[in-house]
MIFI-852315 format. One record per atom (N, C-alpha, C, O): residue in three letters; x, y, z. Coordinates in steps of 0.001 Angstrom, whole numbers, padded with zeros to 6 digits, always signed. Each point is the difference from the previous one (the first is absolute). Layout:
BEGIN
ALAXYZ ...
end
This chain:
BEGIN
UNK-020421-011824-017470 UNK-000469-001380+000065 UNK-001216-000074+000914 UNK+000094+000271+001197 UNK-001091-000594-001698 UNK-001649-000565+000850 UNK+000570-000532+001210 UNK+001066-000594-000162 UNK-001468+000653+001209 UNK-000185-000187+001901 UNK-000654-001497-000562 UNK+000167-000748+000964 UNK-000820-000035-002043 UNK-000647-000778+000187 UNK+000861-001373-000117 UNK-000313-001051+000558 UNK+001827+001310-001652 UNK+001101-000514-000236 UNK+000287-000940+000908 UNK+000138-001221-000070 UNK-000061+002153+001096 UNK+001253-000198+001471 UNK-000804-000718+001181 UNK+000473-000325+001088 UNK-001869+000135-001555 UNK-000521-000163+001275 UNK+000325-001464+000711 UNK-000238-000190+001193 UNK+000621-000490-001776 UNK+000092-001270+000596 UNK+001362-000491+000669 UNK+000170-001147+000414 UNK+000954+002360-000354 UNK+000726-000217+001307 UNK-000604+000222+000835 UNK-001170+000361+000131 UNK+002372-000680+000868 UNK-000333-000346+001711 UNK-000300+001486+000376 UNK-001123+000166+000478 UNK+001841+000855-000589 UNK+000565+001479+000475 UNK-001003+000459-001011 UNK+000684+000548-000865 UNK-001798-000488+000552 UNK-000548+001156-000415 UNK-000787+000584+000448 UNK-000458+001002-000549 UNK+000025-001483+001778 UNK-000626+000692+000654 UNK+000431+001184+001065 UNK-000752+000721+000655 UNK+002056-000740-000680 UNK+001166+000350+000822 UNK+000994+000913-000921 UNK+000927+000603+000541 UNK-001142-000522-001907 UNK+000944+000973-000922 UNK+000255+001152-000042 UNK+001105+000506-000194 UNK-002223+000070+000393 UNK-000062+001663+000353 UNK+000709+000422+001007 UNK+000642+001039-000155 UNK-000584-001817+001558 UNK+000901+000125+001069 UNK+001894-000375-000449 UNK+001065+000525+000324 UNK-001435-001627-001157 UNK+001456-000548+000073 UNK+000596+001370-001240 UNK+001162+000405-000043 UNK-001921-000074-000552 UNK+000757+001018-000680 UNK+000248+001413+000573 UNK+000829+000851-000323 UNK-001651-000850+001129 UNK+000325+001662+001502 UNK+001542-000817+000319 UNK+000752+000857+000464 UNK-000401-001521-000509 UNK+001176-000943+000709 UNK+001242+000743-000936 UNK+001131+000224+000432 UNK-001557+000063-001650 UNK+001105+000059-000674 UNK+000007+001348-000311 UNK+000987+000447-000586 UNK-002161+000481+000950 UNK+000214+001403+000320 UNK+000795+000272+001049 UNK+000958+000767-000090 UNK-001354-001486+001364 UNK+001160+000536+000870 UNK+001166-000331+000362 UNK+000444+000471+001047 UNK+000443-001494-001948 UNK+001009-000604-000307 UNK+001204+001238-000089 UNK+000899+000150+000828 UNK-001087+000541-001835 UNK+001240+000765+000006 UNK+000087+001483+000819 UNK+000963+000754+000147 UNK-002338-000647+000319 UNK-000732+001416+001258 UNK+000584-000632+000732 UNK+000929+000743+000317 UNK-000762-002041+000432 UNK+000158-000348+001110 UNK+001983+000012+000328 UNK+000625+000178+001045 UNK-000128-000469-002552 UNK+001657-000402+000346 UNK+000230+001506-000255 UNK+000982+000438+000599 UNK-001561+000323-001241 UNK+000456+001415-000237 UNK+000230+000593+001526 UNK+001082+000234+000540 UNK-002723-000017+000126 UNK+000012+000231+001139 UNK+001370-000021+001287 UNK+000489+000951+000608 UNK-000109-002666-000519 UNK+000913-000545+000931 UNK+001421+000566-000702 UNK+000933+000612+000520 UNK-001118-001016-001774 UNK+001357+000873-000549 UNK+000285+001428+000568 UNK+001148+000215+000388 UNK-001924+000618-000315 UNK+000059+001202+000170 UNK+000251-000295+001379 UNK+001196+000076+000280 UNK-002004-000409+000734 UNK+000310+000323+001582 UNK+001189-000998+000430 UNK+000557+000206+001079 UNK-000064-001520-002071 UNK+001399-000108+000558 UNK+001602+000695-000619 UNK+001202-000156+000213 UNK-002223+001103-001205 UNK+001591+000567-000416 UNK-000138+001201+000612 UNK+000981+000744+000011 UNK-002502-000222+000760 UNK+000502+001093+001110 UNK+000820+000334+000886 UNK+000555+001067+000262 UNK-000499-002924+000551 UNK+000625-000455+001320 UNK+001213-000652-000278 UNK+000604-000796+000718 UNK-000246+001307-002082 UNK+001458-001406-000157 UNK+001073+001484-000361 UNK-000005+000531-001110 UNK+000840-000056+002234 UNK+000724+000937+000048 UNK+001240+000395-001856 UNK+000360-000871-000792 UNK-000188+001708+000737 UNK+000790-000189-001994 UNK-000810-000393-000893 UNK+000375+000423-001093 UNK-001390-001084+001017 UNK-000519-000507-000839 UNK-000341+001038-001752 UNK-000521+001100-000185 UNK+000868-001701-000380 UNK-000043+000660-001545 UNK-000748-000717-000914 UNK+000315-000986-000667 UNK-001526+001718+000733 UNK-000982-000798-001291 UNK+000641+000241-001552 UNK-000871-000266-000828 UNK+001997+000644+000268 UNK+000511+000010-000911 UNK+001253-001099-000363 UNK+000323-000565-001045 UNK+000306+000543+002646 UNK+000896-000489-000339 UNK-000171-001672+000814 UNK+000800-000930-000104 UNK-001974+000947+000828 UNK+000365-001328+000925 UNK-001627-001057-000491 UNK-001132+000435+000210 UNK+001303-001280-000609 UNK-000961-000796-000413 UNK-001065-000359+001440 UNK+000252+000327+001159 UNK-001329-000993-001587 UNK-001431+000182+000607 UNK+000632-000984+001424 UNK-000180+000230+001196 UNK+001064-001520-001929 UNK+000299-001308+000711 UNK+000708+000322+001476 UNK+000041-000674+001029 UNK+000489+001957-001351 UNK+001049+000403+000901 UNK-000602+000690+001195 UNK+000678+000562+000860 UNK-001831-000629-000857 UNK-001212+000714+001457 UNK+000092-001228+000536 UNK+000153+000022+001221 UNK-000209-001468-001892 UNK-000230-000854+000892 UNK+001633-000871+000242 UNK+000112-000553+001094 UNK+000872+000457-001888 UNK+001134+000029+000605 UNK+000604-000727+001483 UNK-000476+000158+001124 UNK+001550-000910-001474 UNK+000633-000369+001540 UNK+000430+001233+000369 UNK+000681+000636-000804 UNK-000966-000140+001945 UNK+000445+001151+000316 UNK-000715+000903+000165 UNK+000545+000882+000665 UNK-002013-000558-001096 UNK-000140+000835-000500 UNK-000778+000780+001404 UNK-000607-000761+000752 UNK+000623+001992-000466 UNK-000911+000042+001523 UNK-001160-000311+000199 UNK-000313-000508+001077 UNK-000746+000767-002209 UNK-001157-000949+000187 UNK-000476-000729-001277 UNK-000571+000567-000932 UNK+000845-001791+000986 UNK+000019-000404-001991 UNK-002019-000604+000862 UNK-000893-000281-000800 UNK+000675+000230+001994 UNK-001204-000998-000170 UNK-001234+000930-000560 UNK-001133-000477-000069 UNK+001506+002288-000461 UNK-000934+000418-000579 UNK-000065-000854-001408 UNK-000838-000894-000121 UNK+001738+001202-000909 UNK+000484-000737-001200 UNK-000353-001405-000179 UNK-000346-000474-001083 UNK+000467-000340+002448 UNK-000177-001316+000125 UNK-002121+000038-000597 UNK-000748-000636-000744 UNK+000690+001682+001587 UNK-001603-000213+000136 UNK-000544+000462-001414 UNK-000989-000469-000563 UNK+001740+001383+000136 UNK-000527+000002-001325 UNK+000154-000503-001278 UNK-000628+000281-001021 UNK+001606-001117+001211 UNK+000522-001492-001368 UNK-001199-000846+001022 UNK-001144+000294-000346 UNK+001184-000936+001117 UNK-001483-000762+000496 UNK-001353+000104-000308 UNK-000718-000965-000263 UNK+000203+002660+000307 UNK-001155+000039-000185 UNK-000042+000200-001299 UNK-000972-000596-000462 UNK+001662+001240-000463 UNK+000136-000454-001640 UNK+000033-001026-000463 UNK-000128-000140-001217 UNK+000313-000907+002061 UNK+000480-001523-001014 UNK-001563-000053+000553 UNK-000796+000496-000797 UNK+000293-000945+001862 UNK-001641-000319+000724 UNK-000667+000495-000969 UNK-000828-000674-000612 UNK+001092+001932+000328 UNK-001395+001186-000882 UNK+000266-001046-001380 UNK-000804-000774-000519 UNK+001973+001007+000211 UNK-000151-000598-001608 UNK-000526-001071-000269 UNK-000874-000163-000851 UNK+001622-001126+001936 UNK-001009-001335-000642 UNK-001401+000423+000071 UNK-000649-000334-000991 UNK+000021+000960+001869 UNK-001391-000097+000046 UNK-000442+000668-001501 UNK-000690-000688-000753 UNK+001229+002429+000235 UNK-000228+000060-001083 UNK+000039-001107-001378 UNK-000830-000066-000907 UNK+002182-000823+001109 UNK-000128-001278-000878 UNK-001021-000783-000326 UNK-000085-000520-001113 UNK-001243+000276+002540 UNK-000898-000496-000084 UNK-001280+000682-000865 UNK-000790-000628-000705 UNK+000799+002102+000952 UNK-000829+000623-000526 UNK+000278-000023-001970 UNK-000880-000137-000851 UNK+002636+000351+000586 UNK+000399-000249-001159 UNK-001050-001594-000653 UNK-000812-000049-000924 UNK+001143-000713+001578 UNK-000653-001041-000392 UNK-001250+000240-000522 UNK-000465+000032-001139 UNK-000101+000180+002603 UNK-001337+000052-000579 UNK-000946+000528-001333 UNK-001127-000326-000374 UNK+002622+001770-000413 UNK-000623+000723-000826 UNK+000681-000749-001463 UNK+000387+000500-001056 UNK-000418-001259+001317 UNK+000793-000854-001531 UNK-000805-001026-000146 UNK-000711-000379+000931 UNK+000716-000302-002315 UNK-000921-001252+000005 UNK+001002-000801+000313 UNK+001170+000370+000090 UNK-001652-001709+000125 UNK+000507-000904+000110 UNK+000846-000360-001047 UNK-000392-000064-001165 UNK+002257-000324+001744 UNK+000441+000334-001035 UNK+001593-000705+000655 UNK+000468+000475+001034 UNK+000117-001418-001639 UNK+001494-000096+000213 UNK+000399+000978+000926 UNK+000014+000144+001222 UNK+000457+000779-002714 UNK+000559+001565+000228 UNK-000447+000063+001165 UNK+000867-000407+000773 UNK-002253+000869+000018 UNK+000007+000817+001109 UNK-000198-000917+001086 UNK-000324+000216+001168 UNK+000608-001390-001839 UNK+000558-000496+001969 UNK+001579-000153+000045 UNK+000460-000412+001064 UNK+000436+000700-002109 UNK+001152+000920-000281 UNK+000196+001396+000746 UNK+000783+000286+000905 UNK-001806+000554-001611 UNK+000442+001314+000734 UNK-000283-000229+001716 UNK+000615+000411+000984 UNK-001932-001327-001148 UNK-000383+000362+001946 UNK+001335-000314+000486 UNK+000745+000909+000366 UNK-000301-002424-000326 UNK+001405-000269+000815 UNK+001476+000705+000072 UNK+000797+000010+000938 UNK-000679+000703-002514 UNK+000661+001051+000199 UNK-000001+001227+000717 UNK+000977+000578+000477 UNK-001991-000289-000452 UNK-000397+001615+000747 UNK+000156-001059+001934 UNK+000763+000597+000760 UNK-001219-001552-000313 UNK+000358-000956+000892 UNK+001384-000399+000110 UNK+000300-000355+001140 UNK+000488+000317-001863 UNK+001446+000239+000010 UNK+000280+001312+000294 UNK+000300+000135+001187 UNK-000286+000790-001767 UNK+000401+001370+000115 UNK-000552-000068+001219 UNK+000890-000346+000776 UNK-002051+000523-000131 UNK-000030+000419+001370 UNK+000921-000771+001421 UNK+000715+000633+000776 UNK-000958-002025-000729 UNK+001094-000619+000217 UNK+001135+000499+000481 UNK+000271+000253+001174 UNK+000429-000112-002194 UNK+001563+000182-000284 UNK+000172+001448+000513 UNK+001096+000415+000378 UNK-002411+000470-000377 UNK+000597+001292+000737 UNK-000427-000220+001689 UNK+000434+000782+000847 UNK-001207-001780-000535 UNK-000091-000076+000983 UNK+001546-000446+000772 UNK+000463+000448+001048 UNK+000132-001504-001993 UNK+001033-000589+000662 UNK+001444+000973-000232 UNK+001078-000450+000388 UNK-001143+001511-000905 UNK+001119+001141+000273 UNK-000325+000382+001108 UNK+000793+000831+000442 UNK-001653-001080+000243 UNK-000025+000158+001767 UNK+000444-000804+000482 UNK+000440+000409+001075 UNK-000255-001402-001202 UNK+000209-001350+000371 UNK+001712+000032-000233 UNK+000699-000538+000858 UNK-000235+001008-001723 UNK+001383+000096-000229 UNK+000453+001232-000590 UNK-000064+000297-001193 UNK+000599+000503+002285 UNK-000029+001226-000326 UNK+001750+000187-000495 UNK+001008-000700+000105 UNK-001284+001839-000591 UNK+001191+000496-000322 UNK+001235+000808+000595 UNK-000109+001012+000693 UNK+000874-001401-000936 UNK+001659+000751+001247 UNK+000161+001058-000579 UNK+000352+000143-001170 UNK-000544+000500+001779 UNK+000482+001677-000406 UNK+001586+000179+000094 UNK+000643+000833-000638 UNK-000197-001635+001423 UNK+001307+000177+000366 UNK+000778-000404-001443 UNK+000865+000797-000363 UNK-001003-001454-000107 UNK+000634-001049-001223 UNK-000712+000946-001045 UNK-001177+000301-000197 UNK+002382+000046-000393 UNK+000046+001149-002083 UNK+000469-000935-000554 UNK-000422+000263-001126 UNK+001147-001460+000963 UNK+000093+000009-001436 UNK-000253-001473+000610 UNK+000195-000176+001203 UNK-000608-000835-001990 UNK+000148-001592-000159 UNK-001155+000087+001332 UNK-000384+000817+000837 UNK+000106-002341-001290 UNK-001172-000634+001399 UNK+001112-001214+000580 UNK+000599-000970-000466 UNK-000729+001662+001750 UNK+000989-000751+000923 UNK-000650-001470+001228 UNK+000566-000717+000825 UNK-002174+000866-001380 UNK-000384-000590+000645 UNK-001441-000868-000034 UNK-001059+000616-000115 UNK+001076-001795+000200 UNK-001409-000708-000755 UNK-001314+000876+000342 UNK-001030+000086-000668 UNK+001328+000495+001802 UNK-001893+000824-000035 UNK+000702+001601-001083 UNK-000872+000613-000616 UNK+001907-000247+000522 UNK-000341+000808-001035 UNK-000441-000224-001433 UNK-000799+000594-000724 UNK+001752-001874+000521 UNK-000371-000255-001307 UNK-001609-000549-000431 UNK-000671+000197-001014 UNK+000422-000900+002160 UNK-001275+000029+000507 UNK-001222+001290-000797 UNK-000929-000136-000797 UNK+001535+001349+001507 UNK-001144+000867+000052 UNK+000165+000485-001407 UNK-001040+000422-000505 UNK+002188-000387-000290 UNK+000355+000469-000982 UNK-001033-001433-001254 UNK-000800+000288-000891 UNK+001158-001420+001232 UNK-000803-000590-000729 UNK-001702-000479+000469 UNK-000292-001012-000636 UNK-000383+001276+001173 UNK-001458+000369+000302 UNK-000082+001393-000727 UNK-000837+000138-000892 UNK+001888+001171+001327 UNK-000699+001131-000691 UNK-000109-000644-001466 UNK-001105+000226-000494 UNK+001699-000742-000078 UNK+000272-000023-001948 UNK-001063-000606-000268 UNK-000719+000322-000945 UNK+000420-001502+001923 UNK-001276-000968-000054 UNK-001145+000013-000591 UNK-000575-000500-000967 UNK+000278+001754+002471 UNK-001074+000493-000188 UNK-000221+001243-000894 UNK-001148+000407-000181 UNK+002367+000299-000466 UNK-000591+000867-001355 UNK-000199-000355-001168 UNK-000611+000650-000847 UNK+001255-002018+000672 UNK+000076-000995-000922 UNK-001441-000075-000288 UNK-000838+000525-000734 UNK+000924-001285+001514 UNK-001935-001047+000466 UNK-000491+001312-000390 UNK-000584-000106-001078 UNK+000581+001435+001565 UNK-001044+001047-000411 UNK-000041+000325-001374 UNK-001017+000338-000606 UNK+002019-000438+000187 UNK+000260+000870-001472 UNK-000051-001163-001170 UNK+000277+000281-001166 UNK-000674-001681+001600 UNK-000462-001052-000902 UNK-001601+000123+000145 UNK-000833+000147-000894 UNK+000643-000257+002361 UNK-001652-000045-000152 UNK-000492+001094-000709 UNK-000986-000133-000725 UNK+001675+001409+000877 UNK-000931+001067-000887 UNK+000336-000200-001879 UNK-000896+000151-000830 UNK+001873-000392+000583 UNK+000251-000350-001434 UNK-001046-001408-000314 UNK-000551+000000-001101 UNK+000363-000807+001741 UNK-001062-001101-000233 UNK-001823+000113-000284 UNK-000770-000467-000839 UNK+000625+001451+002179 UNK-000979+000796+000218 UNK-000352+000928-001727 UNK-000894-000038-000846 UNK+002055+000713+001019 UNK-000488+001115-001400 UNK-000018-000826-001145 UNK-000808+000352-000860 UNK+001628-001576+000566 UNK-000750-000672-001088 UNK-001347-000449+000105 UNK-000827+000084-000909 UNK+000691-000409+001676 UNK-001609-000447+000554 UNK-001208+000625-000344 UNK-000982-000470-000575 UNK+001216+001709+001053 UNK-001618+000632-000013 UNK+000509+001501-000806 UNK-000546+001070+000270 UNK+001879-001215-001477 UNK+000319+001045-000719 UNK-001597+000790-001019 UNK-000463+001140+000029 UNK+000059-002327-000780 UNK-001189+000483-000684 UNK-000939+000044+000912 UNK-000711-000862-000518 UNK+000170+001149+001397 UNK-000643+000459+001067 UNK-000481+001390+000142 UNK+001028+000540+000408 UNK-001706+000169-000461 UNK-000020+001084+000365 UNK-000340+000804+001276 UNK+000058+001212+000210 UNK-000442-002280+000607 UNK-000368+000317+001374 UNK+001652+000141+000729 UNK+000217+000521+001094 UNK+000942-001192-002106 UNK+001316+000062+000798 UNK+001131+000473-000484 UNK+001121-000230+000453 UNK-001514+001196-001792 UNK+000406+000597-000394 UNK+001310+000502+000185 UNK+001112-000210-000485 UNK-001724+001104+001540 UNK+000416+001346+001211 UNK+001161-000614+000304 UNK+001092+000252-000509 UNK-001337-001098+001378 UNK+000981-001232+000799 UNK+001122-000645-000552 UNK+000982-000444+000594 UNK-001239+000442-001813 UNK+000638-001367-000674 UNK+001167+001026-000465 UNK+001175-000363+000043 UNK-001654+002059-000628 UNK+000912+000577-000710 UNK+001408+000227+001397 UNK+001206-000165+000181 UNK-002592+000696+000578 UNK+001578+000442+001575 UNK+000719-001141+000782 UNK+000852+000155+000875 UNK-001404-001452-001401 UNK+001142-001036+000365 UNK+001089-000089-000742 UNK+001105-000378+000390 UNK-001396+000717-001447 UNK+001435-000147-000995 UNK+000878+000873+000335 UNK+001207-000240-000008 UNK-001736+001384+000351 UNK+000789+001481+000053 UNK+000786-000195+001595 UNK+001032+000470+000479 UNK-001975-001303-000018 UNK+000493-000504+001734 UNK+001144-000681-000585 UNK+001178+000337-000124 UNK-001723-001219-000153 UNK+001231-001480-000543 UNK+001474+000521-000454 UNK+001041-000533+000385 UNK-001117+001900-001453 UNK+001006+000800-000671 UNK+000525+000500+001070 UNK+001149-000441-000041 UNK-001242+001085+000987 UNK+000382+001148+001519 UNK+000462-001020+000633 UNK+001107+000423+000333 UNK-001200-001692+000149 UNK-000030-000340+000755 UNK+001317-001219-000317 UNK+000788-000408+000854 UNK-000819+000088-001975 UNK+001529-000626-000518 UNK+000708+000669-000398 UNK+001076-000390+000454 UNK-000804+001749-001437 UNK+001081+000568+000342 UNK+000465+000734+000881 UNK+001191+000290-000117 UNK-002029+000312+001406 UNK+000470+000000+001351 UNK+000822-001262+000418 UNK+001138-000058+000465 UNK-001825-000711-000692 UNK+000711-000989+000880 UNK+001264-000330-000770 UNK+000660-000724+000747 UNK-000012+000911-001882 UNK+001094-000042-000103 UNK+000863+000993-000185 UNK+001169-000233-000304 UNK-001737+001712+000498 UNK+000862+000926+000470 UNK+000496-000220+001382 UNK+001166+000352+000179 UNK-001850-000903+000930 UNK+000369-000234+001252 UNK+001162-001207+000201 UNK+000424-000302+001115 UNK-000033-000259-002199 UNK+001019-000599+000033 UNK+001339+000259-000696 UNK+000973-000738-000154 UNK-001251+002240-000293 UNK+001424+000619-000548 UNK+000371+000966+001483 UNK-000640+000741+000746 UNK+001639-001098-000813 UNK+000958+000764+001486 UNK-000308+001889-000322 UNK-000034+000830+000909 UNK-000077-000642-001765 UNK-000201+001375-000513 UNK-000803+000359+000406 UNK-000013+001188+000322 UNK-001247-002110-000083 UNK-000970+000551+000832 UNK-000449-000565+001380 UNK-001064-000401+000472 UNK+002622+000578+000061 UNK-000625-000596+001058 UNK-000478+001347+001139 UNK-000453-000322+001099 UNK+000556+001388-001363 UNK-000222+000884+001003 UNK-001572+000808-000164 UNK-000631+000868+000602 UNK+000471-001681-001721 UNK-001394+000616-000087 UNK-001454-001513-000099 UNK-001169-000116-000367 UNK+002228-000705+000939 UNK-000946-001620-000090 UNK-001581+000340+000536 UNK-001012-000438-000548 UNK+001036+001418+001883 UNK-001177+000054+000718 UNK-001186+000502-001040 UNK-001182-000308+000147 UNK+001647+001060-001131 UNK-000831+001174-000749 UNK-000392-001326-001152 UNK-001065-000599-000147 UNK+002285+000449-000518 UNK-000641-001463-001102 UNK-000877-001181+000636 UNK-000938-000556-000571 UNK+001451+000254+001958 UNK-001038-000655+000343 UNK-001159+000482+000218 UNK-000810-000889-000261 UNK+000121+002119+000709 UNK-001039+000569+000682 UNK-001147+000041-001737 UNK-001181-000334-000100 UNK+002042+000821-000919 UNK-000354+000273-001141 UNK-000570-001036-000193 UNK-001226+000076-000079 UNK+001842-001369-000066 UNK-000361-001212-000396 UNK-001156-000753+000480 UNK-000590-000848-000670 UNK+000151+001362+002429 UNK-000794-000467+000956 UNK-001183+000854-000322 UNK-001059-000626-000055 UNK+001003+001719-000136 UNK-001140+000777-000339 UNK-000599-000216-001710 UNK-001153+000236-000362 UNK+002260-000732-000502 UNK-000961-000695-001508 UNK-000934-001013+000584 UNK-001195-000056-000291 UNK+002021-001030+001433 UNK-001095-001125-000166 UNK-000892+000268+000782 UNK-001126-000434-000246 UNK+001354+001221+001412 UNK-001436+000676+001068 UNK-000748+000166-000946 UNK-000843-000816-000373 UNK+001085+001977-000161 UNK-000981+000661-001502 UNK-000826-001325-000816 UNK-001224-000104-000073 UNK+002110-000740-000436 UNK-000844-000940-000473 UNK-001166-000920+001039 UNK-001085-000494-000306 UNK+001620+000507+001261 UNK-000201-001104+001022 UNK-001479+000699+000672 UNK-000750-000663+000716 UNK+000538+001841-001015 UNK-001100+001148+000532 UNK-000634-000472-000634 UNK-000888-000745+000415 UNK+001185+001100-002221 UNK-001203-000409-000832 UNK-000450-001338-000637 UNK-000864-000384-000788 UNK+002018-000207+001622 UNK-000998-001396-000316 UNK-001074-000160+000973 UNK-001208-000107-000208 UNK+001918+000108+001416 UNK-000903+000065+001187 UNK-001304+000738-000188 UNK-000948-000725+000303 UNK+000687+001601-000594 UNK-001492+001195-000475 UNK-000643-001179-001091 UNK-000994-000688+000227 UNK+001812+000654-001424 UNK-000576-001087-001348 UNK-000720-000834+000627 UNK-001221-000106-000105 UNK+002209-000772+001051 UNK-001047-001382+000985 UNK-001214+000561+000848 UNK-001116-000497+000149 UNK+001660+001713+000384 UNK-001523+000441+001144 UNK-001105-000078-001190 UNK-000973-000754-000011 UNK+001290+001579-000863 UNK-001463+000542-001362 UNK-000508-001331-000447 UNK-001202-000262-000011 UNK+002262-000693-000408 UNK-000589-001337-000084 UNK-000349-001255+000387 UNK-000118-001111-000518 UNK-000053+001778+001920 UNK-000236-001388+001338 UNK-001268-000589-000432 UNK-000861+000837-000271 UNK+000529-002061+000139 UNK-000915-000478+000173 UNK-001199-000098+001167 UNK-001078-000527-000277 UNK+001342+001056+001554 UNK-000320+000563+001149 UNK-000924+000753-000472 UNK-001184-000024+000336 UNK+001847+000946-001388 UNK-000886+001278-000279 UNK-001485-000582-000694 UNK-000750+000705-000676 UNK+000560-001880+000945 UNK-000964+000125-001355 UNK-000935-001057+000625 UNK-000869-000685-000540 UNK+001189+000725+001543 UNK-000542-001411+000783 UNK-001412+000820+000639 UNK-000806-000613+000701 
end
């Protein structure tokens, strides 16, 4: 899509940056992931989900904390850059507030973290809490990208994008309902990690798609 489209939002002068935002979105929770499941003693990236670094209990969840924070921050800003690369359009002031939901809602699984102590049932309004923000916000993600790929499907500048959202979209819902058969519950960390790295993957190349087509660039 022509840089000349988009020019008359607010953020286009600012797109190229807001889409670096959504490059370092999943570098940044990967990162904290890694150095709080260094310091969180047992910890099993196969068997113990991402939520559980930040955890009541957990010895240091405020790494985890920091990285559901700076992921939800990075993403809305990428949302803005999303904007900017769409015409004006229903649909994409749809996807922006969605991808603005999704960040959100992972911000606020910090905000209401999860009991490690408690396996089966939510015993408690901030669990059920964190349990409904996580769904929220994959929801909100996995509508805005199905909205999105109708959008700019005959496109060829989004080709690329549009095919690995679907393939995201596919990974990323039947993970999520293998993680609710008890059968797998010992390997939840691995279905989840699987599931987190389709939408990174997508979430990279949208982010790059928006840098190549910032209107910034052309200014």
């Amino acid at each position: 899509m022509e840089a000349e489209t988009v020019r008359s939002y607010g953020f286009a002068r600012f797109s190229r940056y807001l889409a670096i935002c959504g490059m370092l979105a999943p570098l940044a929770t990967i990162a904290f992931m890694l150095v709080g499941a260094s310091v969180t003693p047992g910890y099993d990236h196969i068997r113990n989900t991402i939520s559980q670094l930040a955890a009541v209990g957990a010895p240091h969840p405020e790494w985890m904390d920091a990285g559901f924070v700076s992921y939800g921050i990075l993403m809305i800003g990428l949302s803005f850059a999303v904007r900017q690369c769409l015409a004006p359009h229903t649909g994409t002031t749809v996807v922006w507030l969605t991808i603005i939901i999704h960040g959100v809602g992972v911000i606020l699984t910090a905000v209401f973290p999860y009991n490690a102590a408690i396996t089966e049932g939510l015993h408690s309004l901030k669990d059920a809490s964190h349990h409904l923000v996580s769904i929220t916000a994959c929801v909100a993600f996995i509508v805005g990208m199905l909205i999105m790929a109708r959008m700019v499907w005959a496109e060829a500048a989004w080709r690329g994008v549009t095919r690995l959202s679907l393939v995201a979209i596919g990974i990323v819902s039947i993970l999520f309902v293998f993680t609710l058969i008890p059968v797998f519950r010992d390997v939840a960390g691995l279905l989840q990690r699987i599931s987190a790295l389709a939408m990174f993957t997508y979430v990279e190349a949208l982010s790059i798609r928006c840098f190549t087509l910032s209107p910034d660039r052309a200014l």
